[in-house]
N, C-alpha and C positions, 0 to 999 in steps of 0.2 A: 575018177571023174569028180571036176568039183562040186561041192555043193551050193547053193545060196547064200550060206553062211559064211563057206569059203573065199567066194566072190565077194561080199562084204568085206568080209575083213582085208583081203589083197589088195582092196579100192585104198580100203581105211590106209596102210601102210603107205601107198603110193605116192597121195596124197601129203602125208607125213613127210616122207621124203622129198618129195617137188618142194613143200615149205623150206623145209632145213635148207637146201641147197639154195634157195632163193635169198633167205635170209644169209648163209656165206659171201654169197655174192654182193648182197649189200654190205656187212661188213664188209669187204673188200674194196670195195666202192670209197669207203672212206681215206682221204690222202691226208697222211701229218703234213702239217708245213715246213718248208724247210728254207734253208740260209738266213736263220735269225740273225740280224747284227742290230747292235744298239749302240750309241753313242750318248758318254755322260758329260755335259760341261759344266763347271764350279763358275756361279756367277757370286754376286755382290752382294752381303747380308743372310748368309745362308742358303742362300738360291741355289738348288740343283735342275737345270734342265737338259730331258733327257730326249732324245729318237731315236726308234727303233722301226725297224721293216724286214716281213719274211715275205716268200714265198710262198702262196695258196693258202694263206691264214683267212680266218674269215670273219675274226676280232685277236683283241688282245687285252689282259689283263697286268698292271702292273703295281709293285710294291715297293715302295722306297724303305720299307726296312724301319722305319717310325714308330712306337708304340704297339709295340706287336701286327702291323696294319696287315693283314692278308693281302694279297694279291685282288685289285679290284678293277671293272670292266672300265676301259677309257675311250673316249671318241676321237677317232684320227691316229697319227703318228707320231705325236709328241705329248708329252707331258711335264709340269715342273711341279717342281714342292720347295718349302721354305724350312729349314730344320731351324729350332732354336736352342739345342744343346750339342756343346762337341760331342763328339766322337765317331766310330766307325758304324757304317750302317751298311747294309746289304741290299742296292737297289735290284729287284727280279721283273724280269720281262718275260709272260707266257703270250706264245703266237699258237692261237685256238682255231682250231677247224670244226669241231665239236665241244660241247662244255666241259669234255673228258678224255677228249683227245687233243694235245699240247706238244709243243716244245718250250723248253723254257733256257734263257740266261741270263747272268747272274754279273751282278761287278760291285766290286768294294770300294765307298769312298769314304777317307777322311775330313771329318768338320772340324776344322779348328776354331777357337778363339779368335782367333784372327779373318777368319772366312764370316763367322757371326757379326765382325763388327765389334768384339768387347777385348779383341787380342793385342797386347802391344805391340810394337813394333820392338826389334833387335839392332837397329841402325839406324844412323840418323847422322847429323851433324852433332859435334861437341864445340864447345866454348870456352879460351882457355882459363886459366887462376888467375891469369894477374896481365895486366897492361901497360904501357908505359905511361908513365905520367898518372896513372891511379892504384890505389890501393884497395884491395877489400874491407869494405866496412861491416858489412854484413850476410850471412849466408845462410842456408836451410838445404841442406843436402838429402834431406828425409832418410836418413841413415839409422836411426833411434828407431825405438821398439816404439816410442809411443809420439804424439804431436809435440812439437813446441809449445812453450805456455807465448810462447810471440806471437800467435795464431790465434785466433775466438771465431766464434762461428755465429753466423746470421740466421737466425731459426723461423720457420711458418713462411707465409705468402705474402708478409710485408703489411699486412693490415693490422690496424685502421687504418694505419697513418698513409702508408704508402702499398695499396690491396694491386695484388700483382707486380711491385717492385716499380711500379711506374713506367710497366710495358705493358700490361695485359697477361705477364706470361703465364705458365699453368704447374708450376711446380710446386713445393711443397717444401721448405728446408729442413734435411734431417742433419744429424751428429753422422748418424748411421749409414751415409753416405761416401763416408769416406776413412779410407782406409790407408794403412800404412804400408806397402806391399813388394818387395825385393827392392828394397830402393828408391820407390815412386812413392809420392803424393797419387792417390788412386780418389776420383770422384764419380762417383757411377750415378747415372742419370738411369730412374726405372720406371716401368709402366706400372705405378701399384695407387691406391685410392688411399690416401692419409691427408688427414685436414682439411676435407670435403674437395680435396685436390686431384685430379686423377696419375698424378706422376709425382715420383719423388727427384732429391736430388742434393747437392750441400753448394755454402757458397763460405767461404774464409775471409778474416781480411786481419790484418796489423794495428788497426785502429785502437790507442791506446797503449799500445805498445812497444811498433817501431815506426819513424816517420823519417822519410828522405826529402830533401832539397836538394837538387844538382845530383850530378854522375852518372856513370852508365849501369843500366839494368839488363842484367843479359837472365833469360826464363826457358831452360828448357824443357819441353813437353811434346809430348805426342797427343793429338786430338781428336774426337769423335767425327763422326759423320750421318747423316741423315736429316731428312727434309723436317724441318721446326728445333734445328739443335742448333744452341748457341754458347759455346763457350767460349770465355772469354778472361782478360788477365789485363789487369788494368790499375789506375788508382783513382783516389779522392782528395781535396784536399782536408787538413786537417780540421780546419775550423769550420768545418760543415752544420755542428751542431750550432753555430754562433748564425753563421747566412743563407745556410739553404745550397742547397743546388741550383742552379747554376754556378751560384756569386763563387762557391768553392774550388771552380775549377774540377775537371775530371779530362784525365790521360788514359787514353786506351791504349795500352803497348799493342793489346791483339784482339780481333774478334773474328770470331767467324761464323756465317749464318750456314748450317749443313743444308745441303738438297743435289739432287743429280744435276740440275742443271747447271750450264756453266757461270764461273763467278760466283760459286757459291762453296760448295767440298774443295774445291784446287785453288782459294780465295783469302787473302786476310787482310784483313782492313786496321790502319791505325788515323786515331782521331784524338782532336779537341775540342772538348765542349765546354763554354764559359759564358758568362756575362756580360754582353759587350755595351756599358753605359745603359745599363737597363735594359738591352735586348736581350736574349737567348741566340746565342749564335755557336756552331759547331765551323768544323773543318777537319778534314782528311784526305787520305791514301791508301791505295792498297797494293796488293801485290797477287799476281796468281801463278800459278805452276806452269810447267809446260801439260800440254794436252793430253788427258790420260792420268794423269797424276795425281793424287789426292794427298792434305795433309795427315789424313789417317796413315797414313803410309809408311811412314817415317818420323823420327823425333826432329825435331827444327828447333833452333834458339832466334827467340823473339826476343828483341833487346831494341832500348830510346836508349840515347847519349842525349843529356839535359844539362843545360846553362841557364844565365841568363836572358841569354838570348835569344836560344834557336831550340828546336826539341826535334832529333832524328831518330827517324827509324829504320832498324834494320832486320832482314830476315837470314841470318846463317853468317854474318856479319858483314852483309854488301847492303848499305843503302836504296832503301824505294821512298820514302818520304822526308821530306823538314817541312819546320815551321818554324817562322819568325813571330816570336813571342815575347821582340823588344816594346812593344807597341804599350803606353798607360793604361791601356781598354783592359790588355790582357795580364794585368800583375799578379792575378790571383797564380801565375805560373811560375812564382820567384815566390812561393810560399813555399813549408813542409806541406808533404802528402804521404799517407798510409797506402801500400798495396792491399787489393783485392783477387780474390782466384773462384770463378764460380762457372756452372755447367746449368746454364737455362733449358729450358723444355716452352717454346712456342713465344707467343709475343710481338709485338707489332712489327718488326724487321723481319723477323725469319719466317713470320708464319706458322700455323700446328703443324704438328706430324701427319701425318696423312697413311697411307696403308702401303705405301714405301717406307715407312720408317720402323728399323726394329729396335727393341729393347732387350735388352740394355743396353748403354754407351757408354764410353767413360773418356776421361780427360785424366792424362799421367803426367804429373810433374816432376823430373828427375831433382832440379836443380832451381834456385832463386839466389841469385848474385847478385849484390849492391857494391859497386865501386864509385868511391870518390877522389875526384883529383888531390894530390897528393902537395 
């Protein structure tokens, strides 16, 4: 027969076990989620954006593989990040039903140099040695371990005399810019704070060393892209320190203002700017890609054919612009003129960078050919 004590304790047990079985039950209650799929697509400047969607999930956590980042909570079904160094990263997707109960997967992508926006391109258009009816006068193949002494470099922000170069722009001119690199003239334009500047960059020119009048200039390069990027390739004339700018005459073989919208990245413009009987007067052309296409993309030879007459420009050797520059107004264009090669950061044309823009960028120059008629 039981006793009281008996009967206690049988309760006690019962009890016990009603719990346990309840709590089985609720774990059991709990569902993984399932058919995790995720989709990873490589956009423009680093950009990876990702979706992903399961089955009975009830959040999700993800890691692009960055910095050690753990796996962290996100809202909705997409996400994107922006990498600033190549290489392979391991993006993870966990679809959570509980904080501890997961499925997870996983997918490998490569960042290249070229995905950043700092990678050259492999292809492009070439330009040949010799033409008929001209000769090579002058050349810079960037083939040498070290710069040409034909080359000198334009250093700081242009002040006093001329404080932001006489655009407003936001750079800062280093040596340290530029490099010698398989081949290329290498100018990298970067987000760093020097000379109370907040971006560096370099700019080159021949003045004093080598000057042309007449002939064709054929320049190939592959160029940056992004919104307040301007690089450009041009000249001066020589006796600038005697008249000043305008009176000197300035030939832009190429410019280009970067930004996603159109007529800007798939865009280049060639121009004249002179002195016309005491006025300031410019004139130009451009040219732009088909749609989709940017000149980051590919190396292109920018090249003028220059007389005394006429000054044409072409992009891959097919004309988009002339100018008649028979005119008395414009003589300063039947003088010598020095090249220039330089990679701006912001300024009244292109505008700053804005938070579309990544750094670093760079402008590669394979090749600088001077041919004169023969």
């Amino acid at each position: 027969m039981l006793t009281k004590l008996n009967h206690t304790f049988l309760f006690l047990a019962m009890v016990s076990l009603t719990s346990s079985c309840n709590q089985e039950e609720v774990d059991q209650q709990v569902m993984l989620p399932e058919n995790l799929e995720m989709n990873v697509e490589l956009g423009e400047n680093g950009v990876v954006n990702l979706s992903y969607a399961a089955d009975k999930a009830n959040f999700y956590r993800v890691s692009f593989g960055a910095n050690n980042q753990p796996p962290e909570l996100v809202q909705g079904l997409q996400a994107s990040y922006r990498y600033s160094l190549a290489g392979e990263y391991t993006i993870t997707v966990q679809a959570h039903s509980t904080e501890s109960e997961f499925i997870k997967k996983e997918e490998k992508v490569l960042i290249t140099e070229q995905l950043l926006g700092i990678g050259l391109p492999t292809s492009g258009f070439e330009s040949p040695l010799e033409y008929e009816g001209y000769e090579l006068a002058w050349n810079d193949e960037f083939e040498e371990g070290t710069l040409s002494p034909d080359w000198v470099f334009e250093l700081g922000d242009g002040c006093p005399n001329l404080c932001g170069w006489g655009n407003n722009e936001l750079q800062y001119y280093r040596r340290e810019n530029t490099e010698l690199k398989d081949g290329y003239l290498v100018i990298t334009a970067k987000e760093e704070s020097v000379g109370g500047k907040n971006y560096t960059s370099s700019r080159l020119k021949t003045q004093g060393k080598q000057v042309f009048q007449f002939g064709r200039i054929d320049i190939r390069a592959a160029l940056p892209k992004g919104q307040g990027i301007w690089p450009a390739l041009w000249m001066l004339g020589e006796n600038i320190p005697e008249v000043n700018w305008p009176a000197c005459g300035e030939i832009d073989i190429m410019e280009m203002i970067g930004g996603d919208a159109s007529g800007r990245d798939d865009t280049i413009h060639g121009t004249l700017h002179w002195d016309n009987s005491g006025n300031y007067a410019y004139h130009g052309g451009s040219k732009s890609l088909s749609a989709g296409t940017k000149f980051s993309d590919n190396f292109h030879v920018y090249s003028i054919i220059w007389d005394e007459n006429k000054i044409t420009w072409l992009l891959d050797n097919e004309v988009f612009h002339e100018m008649d520059i028979s005119p008395t107004a414009m003589d300063e264009f039947r003088k010598p003129f020095f090249l220039l090669i330089n990679l701006a950061v912001g300024g009244n044309w292109p505008g700053n960078p804005d938070n579309t823009t990544v750094f670093p960028q760079q402008l590669a120059v394979d090749y600088v050919r001077v041919f004169e008629k023969e």
